[in-house]
N, C-alpha and C positions, 0 to 999 in steps of 0.2 A: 504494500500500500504506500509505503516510503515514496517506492519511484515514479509510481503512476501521480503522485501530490506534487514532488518534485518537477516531471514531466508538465505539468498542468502549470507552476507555478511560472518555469524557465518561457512556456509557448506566453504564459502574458505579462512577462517581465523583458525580454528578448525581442529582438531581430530577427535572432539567428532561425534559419529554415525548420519549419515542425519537423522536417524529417530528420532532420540532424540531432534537432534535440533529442528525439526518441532513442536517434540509432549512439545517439554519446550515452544515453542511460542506460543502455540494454547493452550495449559494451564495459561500464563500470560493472554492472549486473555479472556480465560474463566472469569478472576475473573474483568473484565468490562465490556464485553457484552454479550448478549444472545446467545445461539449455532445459534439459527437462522439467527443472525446477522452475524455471523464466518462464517456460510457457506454460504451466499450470497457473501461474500467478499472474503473469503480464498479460493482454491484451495485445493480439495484433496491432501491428498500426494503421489498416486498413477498415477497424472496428471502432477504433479511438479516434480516428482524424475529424473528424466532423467538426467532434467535440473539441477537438482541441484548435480547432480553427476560430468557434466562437466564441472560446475566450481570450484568442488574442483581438478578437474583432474589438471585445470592449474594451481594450487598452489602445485601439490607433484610432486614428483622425477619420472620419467620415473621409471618403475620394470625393472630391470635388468634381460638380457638373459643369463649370466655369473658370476658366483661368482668375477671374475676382475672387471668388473662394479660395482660393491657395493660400492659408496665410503660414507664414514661413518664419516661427519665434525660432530664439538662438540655439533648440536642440536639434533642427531641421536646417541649420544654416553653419553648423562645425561639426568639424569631425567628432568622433569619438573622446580625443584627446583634446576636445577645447580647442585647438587649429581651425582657421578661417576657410571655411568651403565653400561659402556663397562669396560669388563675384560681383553680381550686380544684380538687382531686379529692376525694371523700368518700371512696372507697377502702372501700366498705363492701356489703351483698348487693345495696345499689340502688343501686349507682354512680352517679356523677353527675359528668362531665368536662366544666368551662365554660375555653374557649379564648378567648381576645381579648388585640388588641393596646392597646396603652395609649393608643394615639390613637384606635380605634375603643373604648374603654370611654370617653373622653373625650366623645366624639361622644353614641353613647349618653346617659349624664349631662346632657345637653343637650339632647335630643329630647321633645317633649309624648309623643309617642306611641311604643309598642313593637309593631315586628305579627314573629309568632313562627312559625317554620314548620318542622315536624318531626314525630319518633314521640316521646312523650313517656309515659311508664309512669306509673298514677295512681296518686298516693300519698296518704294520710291526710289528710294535713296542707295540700293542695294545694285551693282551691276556686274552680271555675267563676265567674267574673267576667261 
């Protein structure tokens, strides 16, 4: 019961992928009891996942139907480590969100070449190279 509380607690405290969490608990699992023991006690994760999808649901942000919904406070705006991620937001009808870490803008800056890949909205001011 430990790891299924634990399991539950990491999917709504975390990031990290439900699938990960489970397959990190069931490998701690591993290295003191038998598979056989795991699976008389654990759940599948193809029986658990639902659930454990809906309790991360209540720990993240609504997805936004509108780029105006976006709002982007400083745990969505740095990394992990308190380092600056967010570049810029125009915050304006044509939004424009540039995300980078300070070591990949470093990187960047360095580079001859940029090759760019995305949906990209054309703007006025924007021309075909």
């Amino acid at each position: 019961m430990k790891t299924i509380v634990k399991i539950r607690k990491r999917a709504y405290k975390e990031i990290t992928p439900i699938p990960e969490i489970y397959d990190d608990e069931i490998a701690t699992l591993n290295e003191l009891l038998s598979k056989e023991t795991i699976h008389a006690y654990i759940p599948p994760f193809r029986s658990i996942r639902t659930a454990l999808y809906n309790i991360r649901k209540k720990n993240l942000p609504k997805l936004p139907t509108d780029a105006s919904e976006i709002i982007l406070t400083e745990e969505y705006s740095q990394t992990v480590d308190k380092k600056r991620f967010l570049l810029f937001d125009t915050n304006d009808d044509d939004r424009v969100i540039a995300f980078c870490s300070e070591d990949g803008l470093d990187k960047l800056s360095k580079a001859n070449q940029w090759h760019i890949d995305g949906t990209f909205k054309a703007a006025p001011c924007i021309q075909a190279i």
